[in-house]
Structures are given as C-alpha cells and as structure tokens.
C-alpha positions in Angstrom: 22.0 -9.3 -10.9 19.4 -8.2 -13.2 18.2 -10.7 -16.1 16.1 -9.1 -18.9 14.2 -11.5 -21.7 16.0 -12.9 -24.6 14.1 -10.6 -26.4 14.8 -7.4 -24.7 16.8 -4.7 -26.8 20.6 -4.8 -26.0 22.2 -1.2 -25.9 25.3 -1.1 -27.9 28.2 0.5 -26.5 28.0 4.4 -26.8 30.0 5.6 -30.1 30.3 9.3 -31.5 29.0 9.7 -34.9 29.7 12.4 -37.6 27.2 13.2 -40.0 27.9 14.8 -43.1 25.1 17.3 -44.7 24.8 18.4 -48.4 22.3 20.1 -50.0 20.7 17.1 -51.7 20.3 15.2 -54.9 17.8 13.3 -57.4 18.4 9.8 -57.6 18.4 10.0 -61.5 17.7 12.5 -64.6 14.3 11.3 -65.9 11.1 13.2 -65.4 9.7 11.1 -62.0 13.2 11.5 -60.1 13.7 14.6 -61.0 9.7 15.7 -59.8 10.3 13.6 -56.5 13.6 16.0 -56.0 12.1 19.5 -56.9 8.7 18.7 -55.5 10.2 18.0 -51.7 13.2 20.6 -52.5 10.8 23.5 -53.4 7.8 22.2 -50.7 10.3 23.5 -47.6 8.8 26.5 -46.2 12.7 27.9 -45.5 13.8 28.2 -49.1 9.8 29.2 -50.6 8.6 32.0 -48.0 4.8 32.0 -49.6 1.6 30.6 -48.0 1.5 26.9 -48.6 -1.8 26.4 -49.9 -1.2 29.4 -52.5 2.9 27.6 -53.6 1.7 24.1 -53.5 -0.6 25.1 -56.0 1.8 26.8 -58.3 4.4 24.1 -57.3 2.3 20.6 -58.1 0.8 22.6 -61.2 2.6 24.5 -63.8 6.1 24.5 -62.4 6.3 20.2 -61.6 4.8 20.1 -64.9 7.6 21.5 -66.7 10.7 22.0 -64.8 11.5 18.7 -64.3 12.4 18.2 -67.8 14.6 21.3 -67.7 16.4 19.9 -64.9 17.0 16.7 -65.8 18.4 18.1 -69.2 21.0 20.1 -66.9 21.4 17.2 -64.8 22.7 14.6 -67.7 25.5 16.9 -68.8 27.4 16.9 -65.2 25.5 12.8 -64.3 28.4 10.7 -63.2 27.2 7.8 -65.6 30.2 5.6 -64.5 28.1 5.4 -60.8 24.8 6.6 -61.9 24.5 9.0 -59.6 25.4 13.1 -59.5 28.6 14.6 -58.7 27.0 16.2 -55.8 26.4 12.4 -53.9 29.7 11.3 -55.6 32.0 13.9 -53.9 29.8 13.8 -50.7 30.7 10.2 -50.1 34.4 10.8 -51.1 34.1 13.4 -48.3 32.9 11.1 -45.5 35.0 8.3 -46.5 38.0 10.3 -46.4 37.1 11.6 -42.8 36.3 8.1 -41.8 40.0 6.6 -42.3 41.1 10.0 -40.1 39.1 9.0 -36.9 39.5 5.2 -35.2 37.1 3.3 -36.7 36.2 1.3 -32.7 35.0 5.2 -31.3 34.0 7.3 -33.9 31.5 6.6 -37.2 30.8 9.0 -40.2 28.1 9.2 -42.2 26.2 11.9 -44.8 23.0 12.7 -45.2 21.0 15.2 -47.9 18.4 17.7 -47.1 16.5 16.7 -50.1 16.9 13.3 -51.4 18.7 10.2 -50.4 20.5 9.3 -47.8 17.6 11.3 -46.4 18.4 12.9 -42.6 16.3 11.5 -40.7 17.1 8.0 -41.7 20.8 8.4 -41.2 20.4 9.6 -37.7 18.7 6.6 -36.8 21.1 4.5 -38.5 24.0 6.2 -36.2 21.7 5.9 -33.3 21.3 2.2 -34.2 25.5 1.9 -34.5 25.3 3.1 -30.7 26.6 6.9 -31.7 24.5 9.0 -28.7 26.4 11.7 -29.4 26.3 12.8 -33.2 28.3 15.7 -34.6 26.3 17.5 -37.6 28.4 19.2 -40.4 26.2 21.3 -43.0 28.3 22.0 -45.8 27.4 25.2 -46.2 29.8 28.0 -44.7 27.9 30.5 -45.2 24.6 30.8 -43.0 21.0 31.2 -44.8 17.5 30.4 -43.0 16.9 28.4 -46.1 20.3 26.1 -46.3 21.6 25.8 -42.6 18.2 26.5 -41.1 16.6 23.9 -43.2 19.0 21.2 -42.0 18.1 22.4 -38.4 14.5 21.7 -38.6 15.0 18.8 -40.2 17.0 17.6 -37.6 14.3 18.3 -35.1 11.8 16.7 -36.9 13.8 13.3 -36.9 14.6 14.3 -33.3 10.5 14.3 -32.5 10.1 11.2 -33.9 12.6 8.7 -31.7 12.0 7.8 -28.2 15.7 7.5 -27.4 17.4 10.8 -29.1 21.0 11.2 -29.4 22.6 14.9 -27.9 23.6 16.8 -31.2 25.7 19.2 -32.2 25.6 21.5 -35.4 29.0 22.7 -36.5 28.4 26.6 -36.8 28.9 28.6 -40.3 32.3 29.2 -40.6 32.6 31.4 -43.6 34.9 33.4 -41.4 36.7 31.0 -39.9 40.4 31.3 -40.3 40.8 28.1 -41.1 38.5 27.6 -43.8 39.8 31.1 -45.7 43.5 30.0 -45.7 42.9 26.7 -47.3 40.5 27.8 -49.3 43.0 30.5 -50.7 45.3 27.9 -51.1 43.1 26.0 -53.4 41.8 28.9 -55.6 45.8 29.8 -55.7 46.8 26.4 -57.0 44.2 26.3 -59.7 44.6 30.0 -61.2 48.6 29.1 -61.2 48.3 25.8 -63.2 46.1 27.9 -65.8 47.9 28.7 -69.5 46.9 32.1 -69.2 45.8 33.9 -65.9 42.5 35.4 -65.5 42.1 39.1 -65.8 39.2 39.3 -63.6 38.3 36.8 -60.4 34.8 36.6 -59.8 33.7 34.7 -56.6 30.0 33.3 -56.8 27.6 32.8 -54.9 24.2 31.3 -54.9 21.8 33.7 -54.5 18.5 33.9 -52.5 15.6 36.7 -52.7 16.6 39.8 -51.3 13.9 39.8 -49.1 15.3 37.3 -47.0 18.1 39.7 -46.5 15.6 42.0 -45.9 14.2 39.8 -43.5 17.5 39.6 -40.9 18.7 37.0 -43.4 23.2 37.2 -42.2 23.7 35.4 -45.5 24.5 38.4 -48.0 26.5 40.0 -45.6 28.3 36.7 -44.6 29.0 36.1 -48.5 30.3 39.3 -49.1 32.9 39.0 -45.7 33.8 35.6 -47.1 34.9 37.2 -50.5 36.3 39.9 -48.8 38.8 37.8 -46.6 39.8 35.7 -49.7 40.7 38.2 -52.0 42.9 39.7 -48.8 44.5 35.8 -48.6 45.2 35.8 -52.6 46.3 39.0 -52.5 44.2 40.1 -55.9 43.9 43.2 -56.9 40.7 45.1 -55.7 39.5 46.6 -58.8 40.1 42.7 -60.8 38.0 41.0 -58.1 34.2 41.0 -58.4 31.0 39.7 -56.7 28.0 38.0 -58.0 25.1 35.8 -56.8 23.3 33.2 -59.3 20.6 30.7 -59.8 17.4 33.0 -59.2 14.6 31.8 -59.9 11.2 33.2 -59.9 10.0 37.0 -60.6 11.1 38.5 -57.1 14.2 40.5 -57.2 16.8 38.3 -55.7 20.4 39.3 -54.2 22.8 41.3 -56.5 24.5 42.0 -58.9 23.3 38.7 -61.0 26.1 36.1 -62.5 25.0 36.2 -65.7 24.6 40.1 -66.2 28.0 40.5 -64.5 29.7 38.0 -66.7 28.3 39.9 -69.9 29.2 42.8 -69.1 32.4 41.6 -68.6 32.7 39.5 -71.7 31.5 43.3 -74.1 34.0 45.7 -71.9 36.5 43.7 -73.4 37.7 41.1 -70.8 39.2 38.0 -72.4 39.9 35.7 -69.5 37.7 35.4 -66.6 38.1 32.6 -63.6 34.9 31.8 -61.1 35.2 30.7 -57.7 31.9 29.4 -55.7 32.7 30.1 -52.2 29.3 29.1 -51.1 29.6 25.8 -52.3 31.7 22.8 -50.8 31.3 20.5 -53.3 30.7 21.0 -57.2 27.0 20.2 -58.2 24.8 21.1 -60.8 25.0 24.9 -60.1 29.0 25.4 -60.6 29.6 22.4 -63.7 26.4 23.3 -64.8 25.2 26.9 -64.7 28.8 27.9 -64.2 30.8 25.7 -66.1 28.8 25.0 -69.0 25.8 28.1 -68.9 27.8 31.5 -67.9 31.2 29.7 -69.9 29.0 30.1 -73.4 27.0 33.8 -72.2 31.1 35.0 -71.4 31.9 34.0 -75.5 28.1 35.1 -76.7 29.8 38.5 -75.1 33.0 38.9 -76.4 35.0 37.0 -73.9 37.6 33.9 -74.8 37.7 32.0 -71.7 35.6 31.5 -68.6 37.1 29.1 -66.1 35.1 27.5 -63.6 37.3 26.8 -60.3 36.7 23.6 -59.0 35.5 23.8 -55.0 36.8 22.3 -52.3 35.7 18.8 -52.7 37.5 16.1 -51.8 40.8 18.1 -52.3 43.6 18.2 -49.7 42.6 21.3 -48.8 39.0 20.5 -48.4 39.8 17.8 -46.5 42.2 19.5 -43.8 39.1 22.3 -43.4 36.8 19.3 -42.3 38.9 17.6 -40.1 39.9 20.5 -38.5 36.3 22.0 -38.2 34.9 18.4 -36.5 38.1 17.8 -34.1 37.5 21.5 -32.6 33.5 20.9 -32.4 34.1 17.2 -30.7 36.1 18.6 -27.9 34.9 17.5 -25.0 33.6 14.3 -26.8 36.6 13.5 -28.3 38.7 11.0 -27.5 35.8 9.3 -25.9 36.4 8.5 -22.3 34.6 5.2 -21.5 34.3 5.8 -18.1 32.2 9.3 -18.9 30.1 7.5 -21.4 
C-alpha cells in the first residue's frame, strides 16, 4: 500500500462542472470601475481588430478619459441598487442557481463566469477544478456565433488552460441560434409578452448587437446567423413578413458597422407613421445595459422624438421558464456521455 506525506495534495473525487459565460460586467458605476471594465473589455484583440500599439494608444488616451463617465451614466439608470450590482450579474446568477437545483448536487456543480469582469474565467475554472470537476461543460450565452463574443470566451479559456498543470477536458456548448430548441421557446416567450400588451405592436423589430461589417467581411458567420435566427422566429410567431424588421445596434467608432442601424430604423418608423413598435434582442440571453438601456430607455425616447407613441422593449430570456428549459436542455444533450457520471469510468 502506498503512504504519501501528511502534506501531500489529496485528489478529490472527480465531479462534472457547468460553467456559465456572460459577456461581462463592472463591479460598480463610478469613473475607476467603469475604466477597469472598458479598458480590459475594449483591450481584447477579438472585439478591436487594430494594431495594439496604435488602439492602446487611442484606448488609455482620449476614449478611457471620457467614456467612462458616459457609461457609468447609462449604467446607474438599469444598476440593481437593491444588490449593488448590474442586472447583467443579477440574472446570470439567477441562471446558474436555477440550473444548480436541476442537476444532483453530489455529481454535478455550476458555476458562471464573465468575459470581462468578475467572476473572471479563469478563476472559476480553477475553483471547479479545485471542487474536483475534471470535466467542465462551458455554456457562452451567446447563440449566435461572432469571433469577438464566442471566440473571445475560447481564448480565454485557453489562456486559463496554459496556466494549470492539472487541466480539466472541456467542452464548449456550440452556437445554437438554430437550434430548434432554442427558437420554439424563445417564440414562446416573445408570444407571451406581445399578448399581455394593451395594445399590440404594429411592427416587430428583432435586434441585434451589431459588430463592424468588416468582420463579416472577414468570414465572420455572425450576420448571417442573426439574420437565420430572426428568420426562424418570425416563421414560429407566425408574423407577418412585411410588419417584421431587422436591425443591429450599439456601434461604436467611425467604421461602417452591420446594417440597417436601430436607431435609424426606429425613426424611420416612428415619421412613417407607426404608433406602436415592440423590440426583441435575440442575440442577447439576459437583459443588460444594451436592451434596458439603449433599448428600453435610448431608442423608446428617439421612437416618440419621431412621431411614434409606444416602443416596447421585450424582456430576453433570463431567468424565465422558457429560458430556463433552453439551458437545461442545451447542457443535458452536451453532457452525454458524461452525464450521469459513472464512477467506475471516472
């Protein structure tokens, strides 16, 4: 029988571990929070394609001088004040909690993690790793696939892959903006929303957030994968073609980015005469800055500046039943094979 030293490392019994993964969040709305955020956020290579010497000098100069402010003035109309924190991290851990009490609590343990921000990926890996998971399932809320959102969380996962000596075998749940699954509860959400409204919507818009259409350019599948996810939705709602529109938002920067923009879209609207318009964000799991925000708050007031009465923002999937059933049934089909652990396979 082997005997190792009191202090040698004892390997905990293997576990499977789920690991929830948003976009990311500041840890508060003043100036140094919001800097810390934008300054890691807009310093990845995947979502700012420009020579990093050139960008970091733009970045740490003119833009971290003043945008942070901007932000954190967008940021403290949507703050969850009652838990100091953003909506984003609020609905994130109602997510994983949620998912927790539908796996056993002795085989499987889930976490989330942000791109940018905290919990940060790399230290919740390790933390499953430390819980014994060996195997870890990797969920990127995002289901629709861009270089700079599900590409991101890929190298970052590397990177915290590089740095351990023992690494856990991973698995990334794939885009599933297609997925059958995710379209007919997702239908089912938009469906129950627009029917407990006083007066329907003349005109469904489904947006999306919108990168430089050079990525596209580029091999990007994202514009083509937004526009198949809108596609399939309006087919599951049933709505009318010519009352059904697309639109991309939150560009930033002078490069032409995907099209037609939000905010032109939702003015043109508003002067044609359209009274009541809904939005849906498709690209988004959980509400954040950019849909109770931009959406919510920003394109409801440009609707009225042009003519319109109502802009409704459609909440996303959240923590909703229907959110919930798309997770769960997205991480039992990706564990197969893992799941239910077989102790004598470990």
């Amino acid at each position: 029988m082997t005997t190792y030293p009191a202090d040698h490392p004892r390997i905990p019994a293997p576990r499977i571990g789920v690991l929830l993964i948003n976009l990311g969040t500041p840890d508060g709305t003043d100036y140094w929070s919001m800097r810390r955020y934008l300054s890691e956020f807009l310093s990845d290579q995947r979502v700012v394609e420009l020579p990093k010497p050139l960008w970091q000098l733009i970045l740490q100069g003119p833009i971290l001088t003043f945008r942070p402010s901007k932000s954190g003035r967008a940021y403290r109309k949507i703050w969850n004040t009652a838990l100091d924190e953003s909506p984003l991290r609020t609905f994130t851990r109602s997510q994983t909690e949620a998912m927790a009490a539908r796996f056993p609590a002795e085989t499987v343990t889930v976490d989330y993690a942000m791109r940018y921000g905290q919990p940060s990926i790399p230290d919740r890996v390790q933390a499953l790793m430390d819980a014994g998971c060996t195997r870890i399932l990797c969920v990127p809320l995002y289901p629709q696939y861009s270089a700079s959102t599900t590409g991101s969380v890929v190298d970052r996962l590397g990177e915290s892959l590089r740095k351990m000596r023992w690494q856990p075998t991973l698995r990334v749940v794939p885009p599933f903006y297609d997925d059958p699954l995710y379209i007919q509860h997702l239908a089912a959400h938009v469906r129950r929303q627009i029917d407990a409204l006083e007066t329907p919507p003349e005109v469904l818009v489904a947006s999306f957030h919108g990168v430089p259409k050079e990525y596209l350019m580029k091999g990007d599948p994202y514009h083509c994968q937004c526009q198949k996810t809108a596609r399939l939705l309006r087919e599951a709602l049933g709505w009318p073609e010519a009352q059904y529109r697309v639109a991309f938002q939150s560009r930033f920067g002078p490069k032409e980015w995907l099209k037609p923009y939000a905010d032109e879209l939702i003015t043109e609207l508003g002067q044609s005469g359209v009274k009541q318009v809904a939005v849906v964000s498709p690209a988004f799991f959980s509400d954040c800055v950019e849909t109770l925000e931009e959406i919510q708050i920003g394109l409801a007031e440009t609707f009225e500046a042009a003519g319109g009465h109502t802009l409704t923002a459609l909440a996303c999937l959240n923590a909703s039943d229907e959110g919930l059933a798309i997770l769960e049934g997205l991480i039992r089909r990706e564990l197969m094979g893992w799941y239910p652990a077989d102790s004598t396979t470990q």
